[in-house]
C-alpha positions in Angstrom: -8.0 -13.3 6.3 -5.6 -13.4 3.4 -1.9 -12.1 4.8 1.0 -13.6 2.2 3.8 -14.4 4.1 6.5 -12.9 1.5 5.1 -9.4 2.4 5.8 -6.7 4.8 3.3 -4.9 6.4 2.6 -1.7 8.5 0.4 -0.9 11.3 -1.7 1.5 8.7 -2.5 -1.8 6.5 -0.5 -1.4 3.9 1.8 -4.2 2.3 5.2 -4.0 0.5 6.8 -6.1 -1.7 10.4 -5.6 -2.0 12.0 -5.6 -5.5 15.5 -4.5 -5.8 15.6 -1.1 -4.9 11.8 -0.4 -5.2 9.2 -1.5 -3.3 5.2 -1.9 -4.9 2.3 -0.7 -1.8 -0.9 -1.2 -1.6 -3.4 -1.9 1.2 -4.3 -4.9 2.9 -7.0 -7.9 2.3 -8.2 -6.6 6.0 -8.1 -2.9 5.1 -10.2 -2.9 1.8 -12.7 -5.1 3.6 -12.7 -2.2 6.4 -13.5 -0.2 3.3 -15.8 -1.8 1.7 -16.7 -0.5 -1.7 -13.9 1.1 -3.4 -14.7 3.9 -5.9 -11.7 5.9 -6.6 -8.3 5.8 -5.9 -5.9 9.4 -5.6 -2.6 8.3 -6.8 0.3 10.1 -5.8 2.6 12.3 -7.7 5.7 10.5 -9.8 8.6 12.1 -8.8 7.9 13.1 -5.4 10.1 12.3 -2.4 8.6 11.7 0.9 9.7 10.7 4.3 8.3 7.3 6.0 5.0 8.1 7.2 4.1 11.0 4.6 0.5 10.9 3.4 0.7 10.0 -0.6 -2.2 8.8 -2.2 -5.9 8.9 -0.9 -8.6 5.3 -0.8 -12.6 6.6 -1.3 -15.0 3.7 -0.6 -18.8 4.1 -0.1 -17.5 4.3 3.8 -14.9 6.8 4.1 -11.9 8.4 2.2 -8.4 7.1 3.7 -4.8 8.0 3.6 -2.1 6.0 2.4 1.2 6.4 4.0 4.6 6.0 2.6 5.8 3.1 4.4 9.6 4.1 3.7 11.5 6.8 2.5 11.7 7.6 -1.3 10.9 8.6 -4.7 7.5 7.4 -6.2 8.4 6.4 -9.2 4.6 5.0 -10.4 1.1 5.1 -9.5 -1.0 2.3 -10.6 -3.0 3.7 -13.4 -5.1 1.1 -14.1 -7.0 1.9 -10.4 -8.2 5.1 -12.4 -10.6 3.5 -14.3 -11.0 0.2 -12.0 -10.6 1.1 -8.6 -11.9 -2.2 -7.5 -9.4 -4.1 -8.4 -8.1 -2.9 -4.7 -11.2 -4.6 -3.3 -11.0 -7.8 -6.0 -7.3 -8.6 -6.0 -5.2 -5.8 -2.6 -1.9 -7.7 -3.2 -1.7 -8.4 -7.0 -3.3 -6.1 -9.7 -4.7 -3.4 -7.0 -1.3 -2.2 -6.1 -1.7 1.6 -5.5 2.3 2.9 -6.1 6.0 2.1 -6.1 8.7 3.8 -4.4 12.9 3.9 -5.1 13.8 3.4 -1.8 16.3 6.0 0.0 17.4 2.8 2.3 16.3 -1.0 1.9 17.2 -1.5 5.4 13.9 0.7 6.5 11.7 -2.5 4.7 13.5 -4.7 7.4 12.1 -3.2 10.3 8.1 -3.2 8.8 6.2 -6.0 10.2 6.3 -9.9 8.2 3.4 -11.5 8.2 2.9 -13.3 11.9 3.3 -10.1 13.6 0.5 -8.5 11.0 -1.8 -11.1 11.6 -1.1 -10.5 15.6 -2.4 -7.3 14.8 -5.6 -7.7 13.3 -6.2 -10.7 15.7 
């Protein structure tokens, strides 16, 4: 199971890559192989502030449609467009080019208390 150690992570599966004030999200190796087949990705809306824990943008495989949760208080500030036409790159590359959305965080220290990678991978087991 691939779990990159300069990553945070949440209890949901998604990952978060800190950036200066934005963070990038998307959903985990073990999620999208929970998944299986993904064919289309709801991004969410630019602009939009949410709380931590808001649903934002919706994963449809050949299984099941899931939410994705804001991990952290923000502003989206971009949905990955390219998932619209190519919504496999979440199953062909989850922590590179299928990224789902990015967020201007309200406080950096909420990426703090996420999960790194050790206690994620206690997680899954």
């Amino acid at each position: 199971m691939n779990v990159p150690d300069h990553l945070r992570y949440t209890s949901d599966h998604e990952w978060i890559l800190l950036d200066g004030d934005t963070v990038t999200v998307g959903i985990t190796d073990h999620a999208q192989e929970e998944l299986t087949d993904v064919v289309f990705v709801e991004l969410p809306e630019n602009g939009r502030t949410c709380d931590a824990g808001d649903p934002v943008a919706v994963v449809e495989s050949v299984k099941a449609a899931s939410d994705i949760y804001i991990p952290v208080a923000g502003e989206i500030v971009e949905g990955n467009i390219d998932l619209e036409a190519d919504p496999s790159l979440v199953n062909t590359d989850p922590y590179g080019a299928g990224w789902i959305f990015k967020v201007r965080l309200k406080d950096a220290a909420a990426v703090d208390a996420l999960m790194d990678a050790s206690a994620y991978k206690g997680l899954i087991g």
